[in-house]
VOTORDO-518413 format. One record per residue (C-alpha): residue number from 1; x, y, z; residue in three letters. Coordinates in steps of 0.5 Angstrom, whole numbers, plus 500, padded with zeros to 3 digits. Layout:
! VOTORDO-518413
<resi=NUM&X=X&Y=Y&Z=Z&resn=ALA>
...
This chain:
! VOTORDO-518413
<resi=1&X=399&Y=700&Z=269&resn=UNK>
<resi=2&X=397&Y=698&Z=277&resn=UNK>
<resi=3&X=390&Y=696&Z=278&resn=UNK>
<resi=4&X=386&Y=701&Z=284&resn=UNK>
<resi=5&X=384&Y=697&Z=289&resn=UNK>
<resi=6&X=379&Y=701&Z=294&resn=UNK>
<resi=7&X=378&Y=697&Z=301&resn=UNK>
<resi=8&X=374&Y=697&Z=307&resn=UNK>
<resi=9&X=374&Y=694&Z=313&resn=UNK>
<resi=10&X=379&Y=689&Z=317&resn=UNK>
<resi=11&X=386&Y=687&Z=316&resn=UNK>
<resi=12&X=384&Y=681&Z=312&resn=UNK>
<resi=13&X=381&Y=686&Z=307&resn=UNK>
<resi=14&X=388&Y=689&Z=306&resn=UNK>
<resi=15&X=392&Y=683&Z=306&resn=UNK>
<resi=16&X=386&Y=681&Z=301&resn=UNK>
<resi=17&X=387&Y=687&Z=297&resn=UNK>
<resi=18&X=394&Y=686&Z=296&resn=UNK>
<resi=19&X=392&Y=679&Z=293&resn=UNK>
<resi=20&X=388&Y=683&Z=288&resn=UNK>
<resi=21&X=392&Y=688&Z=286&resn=UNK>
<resi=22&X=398&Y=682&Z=285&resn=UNK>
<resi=23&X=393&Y=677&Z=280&resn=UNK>
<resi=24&X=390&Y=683&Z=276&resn=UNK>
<resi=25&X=396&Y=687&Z=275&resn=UNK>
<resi=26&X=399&Y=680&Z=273&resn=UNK>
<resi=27&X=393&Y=679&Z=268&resn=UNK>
<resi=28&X=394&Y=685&Z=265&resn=UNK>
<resi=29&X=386&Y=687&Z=267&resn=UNK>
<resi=30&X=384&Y=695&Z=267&resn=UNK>
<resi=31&X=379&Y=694&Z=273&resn=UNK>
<resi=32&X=378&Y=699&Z=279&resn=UNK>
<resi=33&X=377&Y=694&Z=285&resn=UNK>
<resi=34&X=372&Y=696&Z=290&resn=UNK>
<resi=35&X=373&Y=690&Z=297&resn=UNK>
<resi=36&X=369&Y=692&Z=300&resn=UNK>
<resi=37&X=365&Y=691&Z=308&resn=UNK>
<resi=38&X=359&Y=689&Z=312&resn=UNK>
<resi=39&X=361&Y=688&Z=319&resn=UNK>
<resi=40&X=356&Y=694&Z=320&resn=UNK>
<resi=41&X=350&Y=698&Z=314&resn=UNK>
<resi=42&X=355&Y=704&Z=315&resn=UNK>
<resi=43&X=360&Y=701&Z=311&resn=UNK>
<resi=44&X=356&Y=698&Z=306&resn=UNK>
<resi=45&X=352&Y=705&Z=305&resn=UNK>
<resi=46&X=360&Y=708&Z=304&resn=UNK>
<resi=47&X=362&Y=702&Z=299&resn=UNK>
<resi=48&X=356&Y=704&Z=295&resn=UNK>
<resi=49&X=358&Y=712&Z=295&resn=UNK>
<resi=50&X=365&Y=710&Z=293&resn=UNK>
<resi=51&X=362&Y=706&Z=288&resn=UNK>
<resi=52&X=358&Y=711&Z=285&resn=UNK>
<resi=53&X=363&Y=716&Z=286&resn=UNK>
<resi=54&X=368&Y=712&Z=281&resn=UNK>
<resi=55&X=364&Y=711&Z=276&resn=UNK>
<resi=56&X=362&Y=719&Z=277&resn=UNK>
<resi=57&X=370&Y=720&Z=277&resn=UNK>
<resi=58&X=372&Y=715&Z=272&resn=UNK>
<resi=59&X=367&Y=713&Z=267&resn=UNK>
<resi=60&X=368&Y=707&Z=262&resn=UNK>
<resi=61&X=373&Y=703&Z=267&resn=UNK>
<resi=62&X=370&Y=697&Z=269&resn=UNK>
<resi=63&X=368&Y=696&Z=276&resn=UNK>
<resi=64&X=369&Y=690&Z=280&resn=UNK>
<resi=65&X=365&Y=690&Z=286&resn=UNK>
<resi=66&X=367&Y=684&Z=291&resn=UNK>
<resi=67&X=369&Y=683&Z=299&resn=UNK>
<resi=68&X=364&Y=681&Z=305&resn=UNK>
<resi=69&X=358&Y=685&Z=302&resn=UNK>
<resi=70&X=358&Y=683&Z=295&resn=UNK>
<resi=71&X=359&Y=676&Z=298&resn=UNK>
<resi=72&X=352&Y=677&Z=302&resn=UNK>
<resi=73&X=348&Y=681&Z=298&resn=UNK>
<resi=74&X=352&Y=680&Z=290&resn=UNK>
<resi=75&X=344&Y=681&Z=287&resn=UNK>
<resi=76&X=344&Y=688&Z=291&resn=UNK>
<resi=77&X=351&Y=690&Z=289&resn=UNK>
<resi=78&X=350&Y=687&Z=282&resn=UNK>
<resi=79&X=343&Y=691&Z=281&resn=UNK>
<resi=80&X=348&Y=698&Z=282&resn=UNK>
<resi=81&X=349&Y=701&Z=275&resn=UNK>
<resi=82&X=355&Y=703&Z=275&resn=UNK>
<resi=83&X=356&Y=695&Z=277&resn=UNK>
<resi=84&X=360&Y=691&Z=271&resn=UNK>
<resi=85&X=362&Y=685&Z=275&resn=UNK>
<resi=86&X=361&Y=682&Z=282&resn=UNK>
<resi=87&X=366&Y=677&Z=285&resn=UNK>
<resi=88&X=364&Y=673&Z=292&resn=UNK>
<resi=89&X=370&Y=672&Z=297&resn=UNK>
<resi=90&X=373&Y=667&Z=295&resn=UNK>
<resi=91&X=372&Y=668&Z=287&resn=UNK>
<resi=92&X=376&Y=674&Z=288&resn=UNK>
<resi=93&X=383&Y=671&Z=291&resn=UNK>
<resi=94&X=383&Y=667&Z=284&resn=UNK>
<resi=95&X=388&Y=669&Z=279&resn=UNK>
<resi=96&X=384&Y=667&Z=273&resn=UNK>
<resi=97&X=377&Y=671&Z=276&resn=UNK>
<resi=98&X=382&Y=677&Z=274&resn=UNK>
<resi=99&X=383&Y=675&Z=266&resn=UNK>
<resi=100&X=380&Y=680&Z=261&resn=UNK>
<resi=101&X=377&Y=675&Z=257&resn=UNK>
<resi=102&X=372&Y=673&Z=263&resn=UNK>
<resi=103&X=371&Y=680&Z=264&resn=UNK>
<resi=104&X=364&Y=678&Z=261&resn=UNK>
<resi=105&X=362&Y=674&Z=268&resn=UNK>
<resi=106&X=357&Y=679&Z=271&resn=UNK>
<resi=107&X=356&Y=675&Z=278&resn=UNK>
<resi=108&X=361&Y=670&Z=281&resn=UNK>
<resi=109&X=360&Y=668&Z=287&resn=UNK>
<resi=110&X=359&Y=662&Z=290&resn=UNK>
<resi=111&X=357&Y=658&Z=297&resn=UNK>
<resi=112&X=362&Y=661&Z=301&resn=UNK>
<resi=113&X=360&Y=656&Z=307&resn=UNK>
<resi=114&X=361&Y=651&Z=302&resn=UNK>
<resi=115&X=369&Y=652&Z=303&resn=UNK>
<resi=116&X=373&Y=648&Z=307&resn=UNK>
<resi=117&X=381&Y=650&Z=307&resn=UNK>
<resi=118&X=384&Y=656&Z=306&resn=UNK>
<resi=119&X=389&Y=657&Z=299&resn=UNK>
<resi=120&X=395&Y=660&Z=302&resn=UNK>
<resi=121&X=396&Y=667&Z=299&resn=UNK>
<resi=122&X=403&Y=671&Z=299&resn=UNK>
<resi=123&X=403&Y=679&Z=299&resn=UNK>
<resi=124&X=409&Y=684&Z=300&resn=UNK>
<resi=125&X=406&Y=688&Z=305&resn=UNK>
<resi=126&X=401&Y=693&Z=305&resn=UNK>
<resi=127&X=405&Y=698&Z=299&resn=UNK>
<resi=128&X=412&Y=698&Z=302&resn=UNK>
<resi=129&X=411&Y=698&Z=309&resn=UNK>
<resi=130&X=416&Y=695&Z=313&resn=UNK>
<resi=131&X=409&Y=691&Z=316&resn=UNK>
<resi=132&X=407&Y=686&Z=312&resn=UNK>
<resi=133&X=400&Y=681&Z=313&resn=UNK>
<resi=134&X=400&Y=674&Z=314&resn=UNK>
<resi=135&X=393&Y=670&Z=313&resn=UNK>
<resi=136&X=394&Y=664&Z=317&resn=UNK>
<resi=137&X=386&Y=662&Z=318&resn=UNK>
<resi=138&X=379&Y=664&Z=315&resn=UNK>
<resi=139&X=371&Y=664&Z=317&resn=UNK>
<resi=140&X=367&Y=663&Z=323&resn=UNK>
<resi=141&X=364&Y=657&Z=327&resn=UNK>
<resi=142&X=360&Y=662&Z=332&resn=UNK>
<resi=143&X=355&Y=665&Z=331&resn=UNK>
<resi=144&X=354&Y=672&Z=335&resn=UNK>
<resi=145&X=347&Y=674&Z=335&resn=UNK>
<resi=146&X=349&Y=681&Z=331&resn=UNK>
<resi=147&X=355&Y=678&Z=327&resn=UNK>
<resi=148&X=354&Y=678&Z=319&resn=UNK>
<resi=149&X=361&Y=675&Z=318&resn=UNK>
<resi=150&X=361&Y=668&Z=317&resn=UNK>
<resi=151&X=356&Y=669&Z=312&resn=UNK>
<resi=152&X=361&Y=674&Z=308&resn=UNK>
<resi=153&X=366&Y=669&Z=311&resn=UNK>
<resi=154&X=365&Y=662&Z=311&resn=UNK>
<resi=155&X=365&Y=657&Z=316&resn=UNK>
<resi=156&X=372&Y=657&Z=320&resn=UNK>
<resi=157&X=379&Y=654&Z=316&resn=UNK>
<resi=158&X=387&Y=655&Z=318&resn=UNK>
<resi=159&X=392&Y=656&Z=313&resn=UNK>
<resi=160&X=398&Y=649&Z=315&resn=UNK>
<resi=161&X=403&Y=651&Z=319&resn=UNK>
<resi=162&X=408&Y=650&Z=315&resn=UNK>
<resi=163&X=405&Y=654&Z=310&resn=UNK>
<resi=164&X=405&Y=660&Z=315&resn=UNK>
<resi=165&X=412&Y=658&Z=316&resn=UNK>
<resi=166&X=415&Y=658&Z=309&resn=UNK>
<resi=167&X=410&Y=665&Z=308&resn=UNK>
<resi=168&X=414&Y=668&Z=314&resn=UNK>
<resi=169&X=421&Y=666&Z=311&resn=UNK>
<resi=170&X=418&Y=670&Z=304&resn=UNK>
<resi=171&X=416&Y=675&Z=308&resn=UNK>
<resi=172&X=422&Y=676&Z=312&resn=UNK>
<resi=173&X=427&Y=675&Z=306&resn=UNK>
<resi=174&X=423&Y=681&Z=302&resn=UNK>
<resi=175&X=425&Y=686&Z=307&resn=UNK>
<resi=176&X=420&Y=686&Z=313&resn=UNK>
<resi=177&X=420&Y=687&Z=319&resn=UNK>
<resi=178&X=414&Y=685&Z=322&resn=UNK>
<resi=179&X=409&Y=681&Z=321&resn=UNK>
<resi=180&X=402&Y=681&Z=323&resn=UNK>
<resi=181&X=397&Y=674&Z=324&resn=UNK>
<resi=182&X=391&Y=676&Z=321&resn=UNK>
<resi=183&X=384&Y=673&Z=320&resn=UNK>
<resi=184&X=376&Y=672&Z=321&resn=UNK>
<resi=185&X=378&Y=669&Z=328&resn=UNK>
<resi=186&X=385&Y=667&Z=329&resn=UNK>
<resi=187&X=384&Y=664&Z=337&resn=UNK>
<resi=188&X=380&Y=659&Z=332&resn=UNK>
<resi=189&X=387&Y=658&Z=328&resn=UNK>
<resi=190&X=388&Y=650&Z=327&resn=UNK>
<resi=191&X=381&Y=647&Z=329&resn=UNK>
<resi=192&X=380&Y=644&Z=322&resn=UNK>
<resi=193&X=387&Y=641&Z=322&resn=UNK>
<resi=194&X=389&Y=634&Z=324&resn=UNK>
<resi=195&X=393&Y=634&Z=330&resn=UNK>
<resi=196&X=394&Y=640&Z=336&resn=UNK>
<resi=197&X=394&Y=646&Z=332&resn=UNK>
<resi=198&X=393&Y=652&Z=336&resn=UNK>
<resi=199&X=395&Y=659&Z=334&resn=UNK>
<resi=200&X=400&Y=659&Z=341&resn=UNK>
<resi=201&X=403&Y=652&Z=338&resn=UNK>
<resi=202&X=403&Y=657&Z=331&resn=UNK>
<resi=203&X=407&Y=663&Z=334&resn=UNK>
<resi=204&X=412&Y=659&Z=338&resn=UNK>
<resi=205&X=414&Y=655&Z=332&resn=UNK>
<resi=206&X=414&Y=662&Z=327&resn=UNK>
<resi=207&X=419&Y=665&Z=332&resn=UNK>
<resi=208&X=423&Y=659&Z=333&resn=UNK>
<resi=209&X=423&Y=657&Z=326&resn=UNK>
<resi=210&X=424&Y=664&Z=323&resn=UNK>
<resi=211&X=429&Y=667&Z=328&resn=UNK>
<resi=212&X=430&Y=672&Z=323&resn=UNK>
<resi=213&X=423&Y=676&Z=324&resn=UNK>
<resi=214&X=424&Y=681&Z=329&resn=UNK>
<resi=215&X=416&Y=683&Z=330&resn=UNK>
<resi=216&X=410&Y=678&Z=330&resn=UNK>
<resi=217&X=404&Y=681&Z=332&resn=UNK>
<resi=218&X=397&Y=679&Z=333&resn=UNK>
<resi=219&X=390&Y=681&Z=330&resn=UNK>
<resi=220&X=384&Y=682&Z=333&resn=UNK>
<resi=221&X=384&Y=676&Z=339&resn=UNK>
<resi=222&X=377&Y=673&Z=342&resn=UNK>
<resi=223&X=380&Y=672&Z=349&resn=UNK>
<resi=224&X=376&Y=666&Z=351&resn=UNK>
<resi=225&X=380&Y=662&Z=346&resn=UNK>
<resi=226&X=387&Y=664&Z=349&resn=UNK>
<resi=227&X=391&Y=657&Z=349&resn=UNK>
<resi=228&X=396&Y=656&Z=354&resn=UNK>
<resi=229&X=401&Y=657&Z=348&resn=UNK>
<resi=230&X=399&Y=663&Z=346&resn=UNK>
<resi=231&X=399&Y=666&Z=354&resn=UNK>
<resi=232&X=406&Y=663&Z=355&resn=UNK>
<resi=233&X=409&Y=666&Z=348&resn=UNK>
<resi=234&X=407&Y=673&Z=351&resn=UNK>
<resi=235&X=410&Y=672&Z=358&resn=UNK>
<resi=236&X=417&Y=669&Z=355&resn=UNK>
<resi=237&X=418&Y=672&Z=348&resn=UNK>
<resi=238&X=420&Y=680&Z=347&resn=UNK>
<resi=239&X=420&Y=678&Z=339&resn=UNK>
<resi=240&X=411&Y=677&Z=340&resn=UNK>
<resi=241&X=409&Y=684&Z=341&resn=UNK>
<resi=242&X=405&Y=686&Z=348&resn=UNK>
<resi=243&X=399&Y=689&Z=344&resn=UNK>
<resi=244&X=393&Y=685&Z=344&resn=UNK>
<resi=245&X=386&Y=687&Z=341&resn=UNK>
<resi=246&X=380&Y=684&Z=344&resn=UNK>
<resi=247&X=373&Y=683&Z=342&resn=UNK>
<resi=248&X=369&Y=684&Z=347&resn=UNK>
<resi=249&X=363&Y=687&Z=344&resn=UNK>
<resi=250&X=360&Y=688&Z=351&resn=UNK>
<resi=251&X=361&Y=690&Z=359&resn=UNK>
<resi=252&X=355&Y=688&Z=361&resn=UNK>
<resi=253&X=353&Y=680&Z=362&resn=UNK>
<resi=254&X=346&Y=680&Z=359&resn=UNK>
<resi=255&X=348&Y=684&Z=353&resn=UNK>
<resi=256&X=353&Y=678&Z=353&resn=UNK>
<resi=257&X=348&Y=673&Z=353&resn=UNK>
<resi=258&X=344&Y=676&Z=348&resn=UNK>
<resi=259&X=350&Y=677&Z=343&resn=UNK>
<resi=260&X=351&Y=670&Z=344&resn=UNK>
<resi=261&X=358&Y=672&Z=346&resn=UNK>
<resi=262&X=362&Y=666&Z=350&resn=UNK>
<resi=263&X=365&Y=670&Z=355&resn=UNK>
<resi=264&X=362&Y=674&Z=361&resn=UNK>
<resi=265&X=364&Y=681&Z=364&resn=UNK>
<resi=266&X=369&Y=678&Z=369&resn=UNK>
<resi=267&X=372&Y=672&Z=365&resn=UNK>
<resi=268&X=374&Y=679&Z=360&resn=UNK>
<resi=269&X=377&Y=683&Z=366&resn=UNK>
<resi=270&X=380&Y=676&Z=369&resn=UNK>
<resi=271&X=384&Y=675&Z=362&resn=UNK>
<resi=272&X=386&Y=683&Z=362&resn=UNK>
<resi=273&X=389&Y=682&Z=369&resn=UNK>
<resi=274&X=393&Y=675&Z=367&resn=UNK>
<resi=275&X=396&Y=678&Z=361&resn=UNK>
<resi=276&X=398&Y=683&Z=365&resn=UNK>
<resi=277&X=402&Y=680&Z=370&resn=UNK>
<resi=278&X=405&Y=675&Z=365&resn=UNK>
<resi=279&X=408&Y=682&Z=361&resn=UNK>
<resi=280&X=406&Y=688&Z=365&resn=UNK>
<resi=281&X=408&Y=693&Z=359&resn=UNK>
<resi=282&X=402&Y=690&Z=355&resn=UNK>
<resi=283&X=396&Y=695&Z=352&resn=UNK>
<resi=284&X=389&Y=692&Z=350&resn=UNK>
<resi=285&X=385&Y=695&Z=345&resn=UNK>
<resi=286&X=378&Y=693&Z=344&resn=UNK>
<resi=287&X=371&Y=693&Z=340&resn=UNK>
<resi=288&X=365&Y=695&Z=343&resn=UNK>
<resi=289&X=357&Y=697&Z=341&resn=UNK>
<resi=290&X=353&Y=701&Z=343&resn=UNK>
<resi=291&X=346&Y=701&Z=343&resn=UNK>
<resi=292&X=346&Y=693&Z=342&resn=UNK>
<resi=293&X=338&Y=691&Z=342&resn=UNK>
<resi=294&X=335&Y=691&Z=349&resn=UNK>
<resi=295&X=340&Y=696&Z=352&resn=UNK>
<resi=296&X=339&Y=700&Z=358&resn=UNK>
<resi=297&X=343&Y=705&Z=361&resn=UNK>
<resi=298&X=345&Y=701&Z=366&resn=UNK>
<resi=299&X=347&Y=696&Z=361&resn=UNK>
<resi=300&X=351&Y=701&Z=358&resn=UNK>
<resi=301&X=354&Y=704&Z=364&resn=UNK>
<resi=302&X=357&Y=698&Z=365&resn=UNK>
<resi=303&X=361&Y=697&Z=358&resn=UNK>
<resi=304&X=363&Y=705&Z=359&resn=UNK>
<resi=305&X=366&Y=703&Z=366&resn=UNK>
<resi=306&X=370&Y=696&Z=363&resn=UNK>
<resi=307&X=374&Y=700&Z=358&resn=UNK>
<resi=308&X=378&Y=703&Z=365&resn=UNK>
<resi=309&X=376&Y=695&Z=368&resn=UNK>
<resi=310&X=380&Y=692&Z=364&resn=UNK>
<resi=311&X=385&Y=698&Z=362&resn=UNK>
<resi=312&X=383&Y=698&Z=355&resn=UNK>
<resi=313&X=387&Y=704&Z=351&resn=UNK>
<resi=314&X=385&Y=704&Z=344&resn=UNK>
<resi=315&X=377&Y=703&Z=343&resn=UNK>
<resi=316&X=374&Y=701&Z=336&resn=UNK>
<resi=317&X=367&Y=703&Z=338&resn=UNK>
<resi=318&X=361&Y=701&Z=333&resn=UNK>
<resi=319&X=354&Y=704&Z=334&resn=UNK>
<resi=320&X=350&Y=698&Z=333&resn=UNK>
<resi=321&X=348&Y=696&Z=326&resn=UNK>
<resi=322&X=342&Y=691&Z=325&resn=UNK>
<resi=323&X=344&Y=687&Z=320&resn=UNK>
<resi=324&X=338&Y=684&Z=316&resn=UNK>
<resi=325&X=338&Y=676&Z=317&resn=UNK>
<resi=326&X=342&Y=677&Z=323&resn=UNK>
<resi=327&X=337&Y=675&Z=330&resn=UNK>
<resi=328&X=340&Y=681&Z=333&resn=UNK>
<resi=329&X=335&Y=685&Z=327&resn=UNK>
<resi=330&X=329&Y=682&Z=330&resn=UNK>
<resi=331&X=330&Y=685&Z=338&resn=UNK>
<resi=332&X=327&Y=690&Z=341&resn=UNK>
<resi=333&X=332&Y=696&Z=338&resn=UNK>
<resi=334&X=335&Y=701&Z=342&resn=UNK>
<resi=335&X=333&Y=709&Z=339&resn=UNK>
<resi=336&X=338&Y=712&Z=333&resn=UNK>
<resi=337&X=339&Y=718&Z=337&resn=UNK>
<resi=338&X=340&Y=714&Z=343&resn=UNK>
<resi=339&X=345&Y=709&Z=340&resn=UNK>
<resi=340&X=349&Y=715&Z=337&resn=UNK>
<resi=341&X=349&Y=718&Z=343&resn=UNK>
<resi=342&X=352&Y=713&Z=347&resn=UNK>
<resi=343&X=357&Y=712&Z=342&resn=UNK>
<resi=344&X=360&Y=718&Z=342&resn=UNK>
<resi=345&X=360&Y=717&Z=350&resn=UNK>
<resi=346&X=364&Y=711&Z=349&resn=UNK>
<resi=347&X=369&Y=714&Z=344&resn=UNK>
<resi=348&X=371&Y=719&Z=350&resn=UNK>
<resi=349&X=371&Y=715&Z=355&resn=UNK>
<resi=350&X=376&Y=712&Z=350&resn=UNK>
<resi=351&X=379&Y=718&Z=348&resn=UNK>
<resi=352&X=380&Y=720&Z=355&resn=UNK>
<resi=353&X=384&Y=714&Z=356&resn=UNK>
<resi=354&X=389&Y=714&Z=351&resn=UNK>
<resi=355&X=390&Y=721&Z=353&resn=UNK>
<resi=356&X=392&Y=718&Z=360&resn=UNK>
<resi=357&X=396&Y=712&Z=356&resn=UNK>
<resi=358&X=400&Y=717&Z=353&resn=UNK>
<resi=359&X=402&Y=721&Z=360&resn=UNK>
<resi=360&X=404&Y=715&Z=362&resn=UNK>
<resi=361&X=408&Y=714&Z=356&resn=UNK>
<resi=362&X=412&Y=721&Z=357&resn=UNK>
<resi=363&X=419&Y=720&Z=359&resn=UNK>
<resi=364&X=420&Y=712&Z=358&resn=UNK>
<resi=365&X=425&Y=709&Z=353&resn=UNK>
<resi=366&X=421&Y=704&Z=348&resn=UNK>
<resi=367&X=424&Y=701&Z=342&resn=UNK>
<resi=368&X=421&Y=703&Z=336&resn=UNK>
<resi=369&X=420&Y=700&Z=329&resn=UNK>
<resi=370&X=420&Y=706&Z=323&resn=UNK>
<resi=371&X=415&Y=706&Z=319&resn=UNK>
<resi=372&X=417&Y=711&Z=314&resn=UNK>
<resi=373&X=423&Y=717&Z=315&resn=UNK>
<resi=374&X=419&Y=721&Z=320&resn=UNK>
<resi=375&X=414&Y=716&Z=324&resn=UNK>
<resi=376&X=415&Y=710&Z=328&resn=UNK>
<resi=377&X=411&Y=705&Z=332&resn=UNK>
<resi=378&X=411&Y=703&Z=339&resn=UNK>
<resi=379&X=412&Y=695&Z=341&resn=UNK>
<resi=380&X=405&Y=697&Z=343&resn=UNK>
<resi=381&X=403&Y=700&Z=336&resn=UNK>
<resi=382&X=403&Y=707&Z=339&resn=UNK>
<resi=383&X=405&Y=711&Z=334&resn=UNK>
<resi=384&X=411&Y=715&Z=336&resn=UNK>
<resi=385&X=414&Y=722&Z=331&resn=UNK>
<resi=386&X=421&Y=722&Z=331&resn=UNK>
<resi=387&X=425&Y=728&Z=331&resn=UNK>
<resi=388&X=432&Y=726&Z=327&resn=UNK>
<resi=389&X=430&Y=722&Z=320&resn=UNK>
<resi=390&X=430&Y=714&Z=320&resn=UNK>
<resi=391&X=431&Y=708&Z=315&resn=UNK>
<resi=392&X=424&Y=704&Z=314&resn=UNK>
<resi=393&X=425&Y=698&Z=318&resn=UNK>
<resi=394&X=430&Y=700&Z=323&resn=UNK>
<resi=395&X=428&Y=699&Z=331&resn=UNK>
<resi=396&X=430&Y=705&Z=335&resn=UNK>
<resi=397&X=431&Y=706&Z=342&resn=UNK>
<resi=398&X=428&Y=713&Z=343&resn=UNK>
<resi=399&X=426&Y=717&Z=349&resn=UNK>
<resi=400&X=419&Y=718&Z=349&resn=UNK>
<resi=401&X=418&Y=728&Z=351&resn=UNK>
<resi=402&X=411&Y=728&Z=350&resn=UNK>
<resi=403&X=405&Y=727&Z=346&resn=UNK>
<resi=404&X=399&Y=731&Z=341&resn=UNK>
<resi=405&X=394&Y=727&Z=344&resn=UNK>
<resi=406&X=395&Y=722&Z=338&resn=UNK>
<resi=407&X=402&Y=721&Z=337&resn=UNK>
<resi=408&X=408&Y=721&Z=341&resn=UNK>
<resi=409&X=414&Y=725&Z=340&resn=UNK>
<resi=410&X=421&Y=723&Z=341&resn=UNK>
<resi=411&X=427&Y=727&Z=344&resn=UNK>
C-alpha cells in the first residue's frame, strides 16, 4: 500500500513529500497526506478545498494535514473537520511522527524558529523521473515585508557539504541523471556552517567529486547573494545547467524597498547582463508580484519593462497576497481587480516572451535529457517533444523544427 501525498508549492515541498511517502509507507500508515503552501491566500484557500474534497471522496481515511501553512496557522487547519492530525514542518520529515500508534497526537508542531540544522534526508526522485531533488539548506534569515516563509520555514541552515556529497553519489548510483539543489534560500547555503562554505564552493565540489552526475541544476536563486563560485561555475562548467530563476519579485526601486528586497532594479539587470556574458546560451526565469501595496501604474510599468530588460523567458507571476502578520498586510493595498488585472498583463507580457525564446530556439541543436519516451528537457529546461521513442535518462542531440507555443518539437 502507497500512502497519497497531495502537495503544494515549492520544489522543496516536492522533495519533502517524497520524504513523506517513504517514512509513512515504512510505518505501514494508511493516511492520506495533504503538504501544503502558504507563500500566497490562493494556496492555502486551494489546500483547504482539497482537504475538504477528500474527506467528500475518501471518508474514514485519516487525514494529516502538514507543510508551511499547517506550521503557520496549525489551529486554524486543526479546527477543519475533516482534520485528523496536524504535523509542523519539521515534525513531518520525522519517521516515527508516521507510526499509527501516534496517530492519536491531533497537533505536533513545534517552534520552528527553534530549529537550527537541517537532518539530511534522501528520496529517489520525484516517482521515477530521471530528475531527482537534493535539499541542501532550509529557512530564511531575511525578512521581506510580504514574505510568510521564514515563519513556516525557520531561520536559515544548510545541510554539510559532505553530506550533500554522499546524497549525490546515492542519487547518481539510483539512476539519475540530473539532480536539482533545492531550498528555502539556496545563495544563503553554508552561513550557519563553520568555515567558507558557499553554495559556488558546494556546486564545484559536487561536480568534482561526483564525475558521474551528468545535470546539476539550481532552484530559485537570489542574485544578490551570488558568489564568485557560483558565477565561476556557470562560466567554466557545461555539467551545471544555463537556467537560472531569479527572485526578483519587483522592477521598480521604491517597491524594492518596500518589499525589504536587497537588491535594486539596476543591480538585477547588471547581474543578467554578467551572467550573460559569462554563458551566452543562459535563460532566466523569474518571480514577480503585482499589485505589492502602494504600487502605481508607473511602478508596475516599470516590472512589466524588466521582464525584456533582464530577458526574462519563463515568469512565475503572483497577484500580491497580503499575508496576515506580515508588514506588507498593513500597507495601503492596491484594489482586487486592479491586481488581477495587472497580473494577467504580466503573464502576457511573460507569454510574449517565451514565445520569442522559442523562435529563437527553431533550427538549433540542444542537448536534451528525456524525461520519458516521448518528452525531454533542454539544458535550459525547455521542454522539447521528440519525434522517435527515447530511454528515460538518455542526453540526446536533437534539431530543434518548431514549437506549439509551450513546447518544442524535434526533427
Amino acid at each position: 500500500m502507497t500512502v497519497d501525498v497531495v502537495t503544494f508549492g515549492c520544489r522543496l515541498n516536492a522533495f519533502e513529500s517524497e520524504v513523506i511517502r517513504r517514512n509513512a509507507d515504512a510505518a505501514g500508515s494508511d493516511a492520506v497526506v495533504v503538504n501544503t503552501c502558504a507563500v500566497t491566500g490562493e494556496a492555502v484557500r486551494q489546500a483547504r478545498q482539497a482537504i475538504r474534497k477528500l474527506r467528500r471522496e475518501r471518508p474514514g481515511t485519516q487525514i494529516v494535514v502538514t507543510g508551511c501553512a499547517a506550521q503557520t496557522d496549525p489551529q486554524g487547519f486543526a479546527a477543519m473537520p475533516e482534520v485528523d492530525r496536524v504535523l509542523g514542518n519539521e515534525e513531518k520529515l520525522d519517521a516515527a511522527a508516521w507510526n499509527p500508534a501516534r496517530s492519536g497526537e491531533r497537533v505536533r508542531v513545534g517552534d520552528i524558529m527553534s530549529a537550527t540544522a537541517v537532518t539530511p534526508h534522501t528520496a529517489d526522485g520525484i516517482e521515477g523521473r530521471v530528475r531527482a531533488f537534493l535539499q541542501v539548506q532550509n529557512g530564511c534569515d531575511h525578512r521581506c515585508t510580504f514574505c510568510i516563509i521564514p515563519f513556516g520555514r525557520g531561520n536559515s541552515r544548510s545541510v554539510s557539504p559532505d553530506d550533500a556529497v554522499a546524497q549525490a553519489r546515492r542519487l547518481v548510483e539510483s539512476g539519475h541523471a540530473e539532480i536539482v539543489l533545492t531550498g528555502v534560500d539556496i545563495t544563503s547555503y553554508g552561513s550557519n556552517l563553520p568555515g567558507a562554505s558557499t553554495l559556488g564552493a558546494l556546486v564545484k565540489r559536487l561536480l568534482r567529486e561526483v564525475p558521474e552526475l551528468k545535470r546539476l541544476r539550481l532552484s530559485s536563486i537570489d542574485s544578490v547573494e551570488a558568489d564568485g563560485d557560483l558565477l565561476d561555475a556557470l562560466a567554466n562548467e557545461p555539467r551545471l545547467m544555463p537556467h537560472l530563476h531569479l527572485s526578483l519579485q519587483a522592477g521598480d526601486d521604491l517597491v524594492l524597498k518596500r518589499m525589504k528586497r536587497r537588491h535594486s532594479r539596476g543591480d538585477a539587470i547588471a547581474f543578467c547582463e554578467r551572467v550573460r556574458r559569462l554563458r551566452p546560451d543562459v535563460a532566466f526565469g523569474a518571480d514577480i508580484i503585482a499589485g505589492f501595496p502602494t504600487e502605481t501604474e508607473d511602478m508596475f510599468a516599470r516590472s512589466l519593462d524588466l521582464v525584456d530588460e533582464c530577458g526574462l523567458t519563463q515568469l512565475h507571476v503572483f497577484p500580491f497576497s497580503p499575508r496576515p502578520g506580515t508588514p506588507a498586510a498593513r500597507m495601503p493595498q492596491v484594489a482586487r481587480e486592479t491586481v488581477k488585472e495587472r497580473a494577467a498583463r504580466l503573464r502576457e507580457r511573460g507569454e510574449t516572451a517565451l514565445r520569442r525564446h522559442l523562435d529563437a530556439e527553431i533550427g538549433m541543436r540542444r542537448r536534451v535529457l528525456a524525461e520519458t519516451p516521448s518528452l525531454a528537457r533542454t539544458e535550459q529546461f525547455l521542454p522539447v517533444r521528440l519525434q522517435a521513442q527515447a530511454a528515460p535518462g538518455a542526453i540526446l542531440d536533437v534539431a530543434i523544427a518548431g514549437h506549439d507555443g509551450r513546447q518544442l518539437a524535434a526533427a
